[in-house]
N, C-alpha and C positions, 0 to 999 in steps of 0.2 A: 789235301787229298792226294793219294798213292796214281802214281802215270803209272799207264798200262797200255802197251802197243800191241793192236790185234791184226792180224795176220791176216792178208786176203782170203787164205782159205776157211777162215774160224769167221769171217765177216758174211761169206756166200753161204758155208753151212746153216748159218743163223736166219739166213732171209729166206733158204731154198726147205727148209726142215723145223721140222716140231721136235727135235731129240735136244742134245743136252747143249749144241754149240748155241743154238737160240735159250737156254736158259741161262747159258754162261752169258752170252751177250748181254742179257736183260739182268742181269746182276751185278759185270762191270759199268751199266750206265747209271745204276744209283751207286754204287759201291768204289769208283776210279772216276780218275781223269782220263779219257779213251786217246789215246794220241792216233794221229794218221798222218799221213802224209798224200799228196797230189798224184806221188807215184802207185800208192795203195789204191786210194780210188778212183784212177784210170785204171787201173788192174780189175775192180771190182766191176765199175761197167764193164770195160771189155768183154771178161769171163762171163758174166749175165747174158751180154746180149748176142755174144757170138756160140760158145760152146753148149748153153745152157737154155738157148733161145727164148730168154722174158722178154717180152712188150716193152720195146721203148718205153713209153711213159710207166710203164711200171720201174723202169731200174730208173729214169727220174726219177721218181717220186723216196727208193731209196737210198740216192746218190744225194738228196738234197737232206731226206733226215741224217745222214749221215754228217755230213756238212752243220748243221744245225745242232746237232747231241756230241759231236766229238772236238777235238781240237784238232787242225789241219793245221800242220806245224813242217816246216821247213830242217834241213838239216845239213851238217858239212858230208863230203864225201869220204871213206877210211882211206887211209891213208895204202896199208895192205888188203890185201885180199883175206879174207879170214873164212869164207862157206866155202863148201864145194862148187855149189851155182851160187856163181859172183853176183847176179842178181839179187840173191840174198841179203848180199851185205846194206842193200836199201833200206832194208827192215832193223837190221843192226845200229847202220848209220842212225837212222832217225832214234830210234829208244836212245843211243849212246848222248845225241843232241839232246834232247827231251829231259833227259835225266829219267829216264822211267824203270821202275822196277823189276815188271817183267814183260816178257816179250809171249802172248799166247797164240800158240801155232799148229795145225796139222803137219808142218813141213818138215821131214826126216832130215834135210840138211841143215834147217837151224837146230833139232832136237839134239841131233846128235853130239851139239855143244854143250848143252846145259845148260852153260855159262858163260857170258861175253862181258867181261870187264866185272860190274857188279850185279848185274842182270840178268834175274832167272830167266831161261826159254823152259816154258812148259806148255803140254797140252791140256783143252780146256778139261780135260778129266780130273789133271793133276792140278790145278788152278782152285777147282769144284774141291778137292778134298782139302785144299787147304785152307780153304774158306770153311768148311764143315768143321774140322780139327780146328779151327781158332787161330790159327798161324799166319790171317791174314786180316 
């Protein structure tokens, strides 16, 4: 099965919205191995319960399916700095560890890469069409 690292903000669209980053979600979980990392979802609670203000036990309840449906995987740090926001490179590191294919992101400082080593960064649009087109 094809690794596939989702992006904190393509993980909140999906739980916060009925548009397309929740159908992308729900079609990398039969279609991928979802990679995360610890530093993903503490980013993902945080941004729920601070900016976004969900109910505690609501971002439980999808901090644990998270946990549960993805793999939470560990990873080395880069060596260089390679994003504009060096935080970024969290998201790099991990796929690069992972071995995973692509990286799906709203985040204009990974987008704007494309490409990290062998690793497509695309948004869940461009994701969606290449699943549509057969290319994936």
């Amino acid at each position: 099965m094809k690794k596939v690292v989702l992006d904190t903000n393509v993980i909140i669209a999906a739980f916060t919205s009925r548009g397309l980053a929740n159908s992308v979600f729900e079609l990398c979980l039969g279609k991928f191995e979802i990679i995360l990392s610890e530093y993903i979802i503490n980013e993902v609670s945080d941004k729920l319960t601070g900016k976004l203000k969900v109910p505690p036990e609501i971002v439980n309840e999808i901090i644990n399916f998270l946990r549960d449906s993805c793999t939470i995987s560990g990873y080395a740090l880069l060596e260089e700095n390679v994003c504009r926001d060096i935080k970024d490179d969290n998201i790099l590191a991990l796929a690069s560890s992972s071995k995973s294919k692509h990286i799906i992101t709203g985040d204009k400082d990974l987008l704007v890469l494309n490409k990290f080593e062998k690793i497509h960064i695309v948004n869940p649009r461009q994701l969606w069409q290449k699943i549509k087109d057969g290319k994936l």
